[in-house]
Structures are given as C-alpha cells and as structure tokens.
C-alpha positions in Angstrom: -43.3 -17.7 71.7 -44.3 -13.7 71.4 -47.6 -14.9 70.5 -48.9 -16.0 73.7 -50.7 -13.9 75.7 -48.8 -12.6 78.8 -50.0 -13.6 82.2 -51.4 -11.3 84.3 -49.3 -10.8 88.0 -51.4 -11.7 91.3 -50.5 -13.2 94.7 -51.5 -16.2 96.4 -53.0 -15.4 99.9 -53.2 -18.9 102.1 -56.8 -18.0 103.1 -58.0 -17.7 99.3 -55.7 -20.6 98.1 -57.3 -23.2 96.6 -54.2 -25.5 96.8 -52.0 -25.9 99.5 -49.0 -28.4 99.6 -47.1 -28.9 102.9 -44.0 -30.2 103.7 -44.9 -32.6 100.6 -42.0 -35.4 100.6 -40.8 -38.4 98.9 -38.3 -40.8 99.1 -38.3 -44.1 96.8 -36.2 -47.0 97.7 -34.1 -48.1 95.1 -31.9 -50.7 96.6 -31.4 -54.2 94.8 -33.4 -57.1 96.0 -33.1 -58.5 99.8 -31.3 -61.4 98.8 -28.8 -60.0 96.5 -27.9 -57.2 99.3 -27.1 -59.8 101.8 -24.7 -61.6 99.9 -23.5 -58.8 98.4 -23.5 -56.9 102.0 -24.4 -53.6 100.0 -27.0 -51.3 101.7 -30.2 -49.8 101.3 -30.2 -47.2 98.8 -32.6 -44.3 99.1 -33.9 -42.0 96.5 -35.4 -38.5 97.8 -36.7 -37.5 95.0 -39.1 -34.6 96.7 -38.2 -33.1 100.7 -40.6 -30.7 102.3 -42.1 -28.7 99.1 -44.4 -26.4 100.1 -46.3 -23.7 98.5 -49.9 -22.5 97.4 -52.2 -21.6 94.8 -54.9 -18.9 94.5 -57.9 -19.6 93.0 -57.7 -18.7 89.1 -54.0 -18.5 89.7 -51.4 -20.7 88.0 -47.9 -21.5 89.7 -45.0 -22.8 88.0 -42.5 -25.1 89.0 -39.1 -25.1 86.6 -35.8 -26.7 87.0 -33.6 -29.3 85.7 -34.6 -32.4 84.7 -34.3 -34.6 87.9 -35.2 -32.1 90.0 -38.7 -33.6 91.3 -41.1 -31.3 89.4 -43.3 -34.5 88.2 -42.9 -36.6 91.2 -44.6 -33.4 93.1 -47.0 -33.1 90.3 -48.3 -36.6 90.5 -48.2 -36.3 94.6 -50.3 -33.3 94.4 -53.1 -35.4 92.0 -52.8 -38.2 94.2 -51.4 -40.7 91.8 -48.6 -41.6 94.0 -48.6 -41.0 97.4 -46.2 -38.5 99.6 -44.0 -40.2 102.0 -44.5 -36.4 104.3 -46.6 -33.7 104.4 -50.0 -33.2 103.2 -52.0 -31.9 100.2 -55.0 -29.7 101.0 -57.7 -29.0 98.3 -60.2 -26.1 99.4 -59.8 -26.6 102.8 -59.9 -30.7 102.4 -57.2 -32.7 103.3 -56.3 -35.5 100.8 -54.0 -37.7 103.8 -57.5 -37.4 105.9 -60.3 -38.1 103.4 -61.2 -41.9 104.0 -64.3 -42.5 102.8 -65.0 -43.6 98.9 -67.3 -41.0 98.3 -65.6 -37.9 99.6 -62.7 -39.2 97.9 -64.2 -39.5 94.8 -65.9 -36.3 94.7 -62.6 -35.0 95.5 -61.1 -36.2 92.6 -63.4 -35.0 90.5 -62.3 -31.5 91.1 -58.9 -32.3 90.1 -57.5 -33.4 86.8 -54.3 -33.5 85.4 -52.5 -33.1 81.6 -49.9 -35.1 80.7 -46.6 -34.6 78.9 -46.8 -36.8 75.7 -50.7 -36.8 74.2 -50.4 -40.1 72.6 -48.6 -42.1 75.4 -51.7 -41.0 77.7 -54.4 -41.5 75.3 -55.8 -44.8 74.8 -55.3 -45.7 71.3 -58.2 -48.2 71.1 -60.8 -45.8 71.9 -62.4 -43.2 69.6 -61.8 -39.5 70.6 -65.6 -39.2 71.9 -65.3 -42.3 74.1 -62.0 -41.0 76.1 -63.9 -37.6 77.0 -67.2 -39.1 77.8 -65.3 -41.7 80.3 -64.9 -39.2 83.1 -68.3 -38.1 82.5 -69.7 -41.6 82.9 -67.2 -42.3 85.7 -68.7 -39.4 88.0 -72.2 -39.6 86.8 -72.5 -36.6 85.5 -75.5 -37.4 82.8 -78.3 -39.2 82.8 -78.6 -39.9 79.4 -76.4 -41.0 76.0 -77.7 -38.2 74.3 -76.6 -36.0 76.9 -73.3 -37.3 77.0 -72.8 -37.2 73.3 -74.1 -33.4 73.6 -71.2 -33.2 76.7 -68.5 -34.4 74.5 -70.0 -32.4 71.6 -69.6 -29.1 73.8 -66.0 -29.8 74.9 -64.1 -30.3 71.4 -65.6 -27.5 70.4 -63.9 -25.7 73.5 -60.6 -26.6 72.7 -61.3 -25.8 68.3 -61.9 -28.7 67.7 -65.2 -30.1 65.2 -67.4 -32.7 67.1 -67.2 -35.1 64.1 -63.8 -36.1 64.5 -65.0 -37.7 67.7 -65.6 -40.7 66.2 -61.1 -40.6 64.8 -58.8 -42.9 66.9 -55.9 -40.9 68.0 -53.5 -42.1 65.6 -55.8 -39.8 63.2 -54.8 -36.4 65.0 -51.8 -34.4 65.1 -50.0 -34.0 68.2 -51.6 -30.3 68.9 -55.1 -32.3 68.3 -54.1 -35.0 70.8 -53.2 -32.5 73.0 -56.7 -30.5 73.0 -58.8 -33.8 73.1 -56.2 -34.6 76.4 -57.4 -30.9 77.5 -61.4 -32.0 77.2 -60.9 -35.1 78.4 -59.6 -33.2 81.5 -62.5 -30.8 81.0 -65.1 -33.4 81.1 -65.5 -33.8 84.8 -65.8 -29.8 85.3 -62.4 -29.8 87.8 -61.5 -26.5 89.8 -57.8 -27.4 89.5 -55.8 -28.7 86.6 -51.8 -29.9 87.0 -50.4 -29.4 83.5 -47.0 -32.0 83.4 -45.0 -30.5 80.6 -48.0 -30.2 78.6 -46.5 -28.7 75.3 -43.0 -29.9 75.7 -43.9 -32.7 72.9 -45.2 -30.2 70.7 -43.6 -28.6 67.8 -42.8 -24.5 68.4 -45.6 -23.6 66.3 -48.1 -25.3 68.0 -47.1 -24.7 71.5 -48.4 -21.0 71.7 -52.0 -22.2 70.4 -52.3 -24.9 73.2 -50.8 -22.1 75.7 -53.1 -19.7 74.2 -56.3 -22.2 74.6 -55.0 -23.0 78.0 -55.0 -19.4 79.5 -58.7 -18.9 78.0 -59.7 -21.3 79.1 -58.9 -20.5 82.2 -60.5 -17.1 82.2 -63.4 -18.7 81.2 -64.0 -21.6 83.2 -62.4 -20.0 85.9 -59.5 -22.7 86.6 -56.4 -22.9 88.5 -52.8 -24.6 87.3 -50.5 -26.1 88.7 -47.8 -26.0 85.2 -44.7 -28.0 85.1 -41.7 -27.4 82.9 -38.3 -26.7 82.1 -39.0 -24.1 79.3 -39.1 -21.0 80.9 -39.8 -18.9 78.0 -43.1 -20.9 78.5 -43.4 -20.3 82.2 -42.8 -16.7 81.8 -45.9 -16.3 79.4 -47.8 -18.7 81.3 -47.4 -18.6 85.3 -48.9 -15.7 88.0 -46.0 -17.3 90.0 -43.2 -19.7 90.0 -41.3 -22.2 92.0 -37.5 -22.9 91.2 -36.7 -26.7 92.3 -33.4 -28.3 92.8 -32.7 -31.9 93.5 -36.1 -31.7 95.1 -36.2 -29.1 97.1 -37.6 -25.4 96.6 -34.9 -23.0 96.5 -36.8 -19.8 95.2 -40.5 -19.1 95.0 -41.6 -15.2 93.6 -44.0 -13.9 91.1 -43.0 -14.1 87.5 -42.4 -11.0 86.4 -40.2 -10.3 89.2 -38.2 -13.4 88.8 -37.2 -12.7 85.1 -36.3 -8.9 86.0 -34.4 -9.5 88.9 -33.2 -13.5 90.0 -32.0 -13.8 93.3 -31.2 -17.5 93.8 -27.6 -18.3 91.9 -29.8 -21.6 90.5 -32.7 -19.3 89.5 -29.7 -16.6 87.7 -27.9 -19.6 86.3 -31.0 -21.1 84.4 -32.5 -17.7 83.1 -28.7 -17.1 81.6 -29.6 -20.1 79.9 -32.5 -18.8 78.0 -31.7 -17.1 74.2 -31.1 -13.2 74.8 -33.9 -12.1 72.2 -33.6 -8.5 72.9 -30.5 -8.3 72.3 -29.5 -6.2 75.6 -25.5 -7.2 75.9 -25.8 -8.9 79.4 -23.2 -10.8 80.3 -24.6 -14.2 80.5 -23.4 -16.6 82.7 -23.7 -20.9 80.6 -25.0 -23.4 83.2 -21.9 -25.4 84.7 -22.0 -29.1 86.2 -24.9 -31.3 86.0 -27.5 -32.6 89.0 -26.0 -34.6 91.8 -27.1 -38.0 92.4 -30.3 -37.8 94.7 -29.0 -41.1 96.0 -25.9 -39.4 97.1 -26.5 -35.8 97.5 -24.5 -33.0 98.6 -24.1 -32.1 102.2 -25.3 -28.2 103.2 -26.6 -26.5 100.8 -27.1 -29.1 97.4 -26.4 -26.7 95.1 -23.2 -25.5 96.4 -21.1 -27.9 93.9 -21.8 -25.8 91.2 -22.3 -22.3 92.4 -19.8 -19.5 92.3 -20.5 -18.0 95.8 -20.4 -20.9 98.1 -18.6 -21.2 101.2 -17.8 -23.5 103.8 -21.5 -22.8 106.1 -22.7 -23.5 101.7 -21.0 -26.6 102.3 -22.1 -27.9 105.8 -25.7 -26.5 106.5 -28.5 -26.5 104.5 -30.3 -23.2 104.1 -34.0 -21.7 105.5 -36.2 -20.7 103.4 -36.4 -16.7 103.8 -38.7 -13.9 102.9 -36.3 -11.7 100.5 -38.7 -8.8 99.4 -41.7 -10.7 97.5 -39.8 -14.1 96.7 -38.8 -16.4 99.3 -35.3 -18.0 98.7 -34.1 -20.6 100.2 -29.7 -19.5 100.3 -27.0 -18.3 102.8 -25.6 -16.1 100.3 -28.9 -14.3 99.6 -29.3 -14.0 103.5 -26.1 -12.9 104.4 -26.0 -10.1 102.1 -23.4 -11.5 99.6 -25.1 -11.2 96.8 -28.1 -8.9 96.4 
C-alpha cells in the first residue's frame, strides 16, 4: 500500500463540521416470533448493535471508523446516510437535522448532498442496466438536466473522472473488472454533486493491486471536488493512508477517537494497541508485538463495565463493573479507566 498518497493531518472544529453524529444509537430486536416465545416462555432478545456514537467531520476532512468485524462500523454508516434509522441520537448535516427535516422536499435536497460507496461493486450495481444508465439515474432522480444530451454529456464527464473511457458506458457490469465497478460505483455517487460521501469498506473486495488506485482516485478526488468522507474499514494500513482522523469502535461503542498520525505513533486504548500489533511490522523495528486474543462478545449478551475488559490485560474489578467516560487524553479522546487513572500511559 506505499503507493498511496499519505493524508494530510487537520482537526475537526464542531463549528466548521460538516457532519455531526450525536449520541447515534441502535438496538435491533432479534427475538423469535411472539407465538413461539410464549410457548417457549423465552424472552425478548435485544441486539445493540450501535450506543451513543458521537463524533464530527470537517469539511474536506475524512474520519475513519476501524474495528472488528461486529463492531457496528456499517450499521452507523447506514444510520449516518439515512438508510436505516437510529433508535437515539441525531444526525446533523451542515447545520440540518435529519430526525427534524419533514418535508419531501428538504428531505430530498438533503439527500442529494449525501451519497454513499458500498463494499462489494457488483452486489450494489444493477446488473440489468448499462454503466451510463446507473450514473445518469441520480442525475434524472434530482433533476439535475434538462436535456438527454446533457445528461449523456453528465455521464460522459464522470467516467472520465474516475479513468474511465465514456464508451464503455454502454457495458453491463459483468463486462468490468472489480476496480472498474468500483469507479463506475464512485460516479454513480458523483452524479448528484454530494458534499459528503460514506465510503463502506470500499476497496476491501478489491485485489492489493488495485486498492491503492481506487484510494489514490478517491483522495483526488477529494482535493478536487472538495468532498468529505466518512471511510469504514478494518484495514488499517488503509485508514492510515486514507483518514485526517479515526474512530476505534468496539461492540458498538467509541472507545478511542485521535488524529491518525498520532494514533499509529502512539495508541492509548489497549483495543486500539491490540489491533495496530496486528498489522505486519514492515519496517522491521523489533517491537514487541502483542497477537489479538479472544474474539467479540455477543452484543446480545455483552459484558458488564467496561466491554472490552474480557480480553484486556489491565482490567480490574471498576473494568469489570462500570463502564467508562469518554475523556480528553492529550488530542485523542479515550473512552478507559486505565487510561484515566494513570495505569497505563
């Protein structure tokens, strides 16, 4: 991944973010059927797959959320686009409220200005429709040309943005490699000129190869068109090339949010350590490394306290019985009694 271009360091400040999420939950109910509970006399059975996330986003900035699969990075990602819908909190877009926007044509404009990447290029590409047609639709869905022609000149425009040659508009996308079906998912999210793009794992289904010219297209993208990310993934060898900031979740909570570079050079969370010791020493440097132990807790079921505490080294019995705050620890905010109490530094 050393050929991607390496993200330059700012700060979100809450009175230039663009995106704000707060106290963004949600809890799914995955109990059996009514009738088979009551003869079974088995309970409800509640998921929490997200509890009060919150965090923002600069304008031009992007923030990362990593972690373990299971750990509620998609569910916020679709929460923050509005595909599902939070059980708490709130999601603020430039100062608008998407809980309080009621009216069809606010929301709709609203939407416009948010778009979103998904994980697997061919799973969210309709495989009936020509290339040209799925990035014109959000053009003609938001009206924004009057004409065929000038739609066809739209579409035109935006493959050759992401390399691509405006002829193969008219190939299904069976026709494309996955990196191609990744760029025409990139236009298609393009197409309705957004402000804010949530990228879900977007090069995760990508060979090695091919993920640093998507990243690469991605970050110019951004300098060019001016565009702020929310990024999802588990790879943080991509995060670190990729994100301004990031945000460490565990079993759906926050548990460490800093800029980048300071989070590779110096963890503070034992989650945050415990992942990173995880990642291929390249350099070579002769750290002692540290192999991830134990696996996610049931979110059915989780821990009591603090949820990692199962599987961390310097728990103890307040670990094990209260759930830790949040804190400002120099410029990360970490979210551990051990970190807070001076245990470990």
């Amino acid at each position: 991944m050393s050929a991607v271009m390496e993200a330059p360091e700012t700060a979100a400040r809450t009175s230039d973010a663009l995106v704000e999420v707060q106290g963004l939950g949600r809890i799914f109910d995955v109990s059996k059927p009514w009738l088979n509970r009551v003869i079974e006399h088995a309970p409800r059975r509640l998921l929490t797959a997200a509890a009060d996330v919150t965090f923002a986003i600069a304008r031009r900035e992007t923030f990362a959320l990593v972690g373990e699969s299971g750990s509620g990075k998609s569910t916020v990602a679709k929460m923050v686009v509005g595909l599902i819908p939070p059980t708490t909190g709130d999601v603020i877009i430039d100062g608008v409220s998407m809980h309080e926007v009621k009216h069809a044509a606010q929301r709709r404009m609203l939407r416009r200005r948010i778009q979103m990447v998904f994980q697997d290029p061919y799973a969210s590409l309709n495989p009936r429709w020509r290339a040209l047609d799925i990035i014109a639709e959000p053009i003609r869905a938001f009206g924004l040309a009057q004409a065929a022609a000038e739609t066809a000149t739209q579409v035109g425009d935006l493959l050759r943005l992401v390399g691509l040659d405006p002829a193969d508009g008219v190939k299904f996308p069976h026709e494309f490699s996955g990196g191609q079906r990744q760029r025409i998912a990139i236009a298609r999210a393009l197409a309705s000129k957004p402000e804010f793009i949530v990228c879900d794992e977007p090069t995760s289904a990508l060979d090695v190869s091919v993920q640093a010219q998507i990243l690469n297209l991605m970050r110019d993208l951004q300098d060019r068109l001016g565009l702020t990310y929310l990024f999802i993934s588990h790879n943080l060898a991509v995060v670190r090339h990729m994100a301004n900031r990031i945000g460490v979740m565990y079993l759906g909570r926050l548990v460490e949010v800093a800029p980048a570079r300071e989070m590779f050079a110096k963890p503070k969370h034992p989650y945050t350590r415990m992942l990173l010791d995880a990642v291929p020493d390249l350099d070579l440097t002769g750290r002692q490394r540290k192999p991830v132990e134990g696996e996610v807790p049931n979110p059915v079921n989780p821990p009591s306290g603090c949820a990692f505490h199962p599987r961390c080294p310097f728990a103890n019995e307040r670990c094990r019985t209260e759930r830790p705050l949040a804190l400002p620890s120099g410029a990360a905010t970490v979210a551990c009694h051990a970190i807070a109490e001076g245990r470990i530094q």
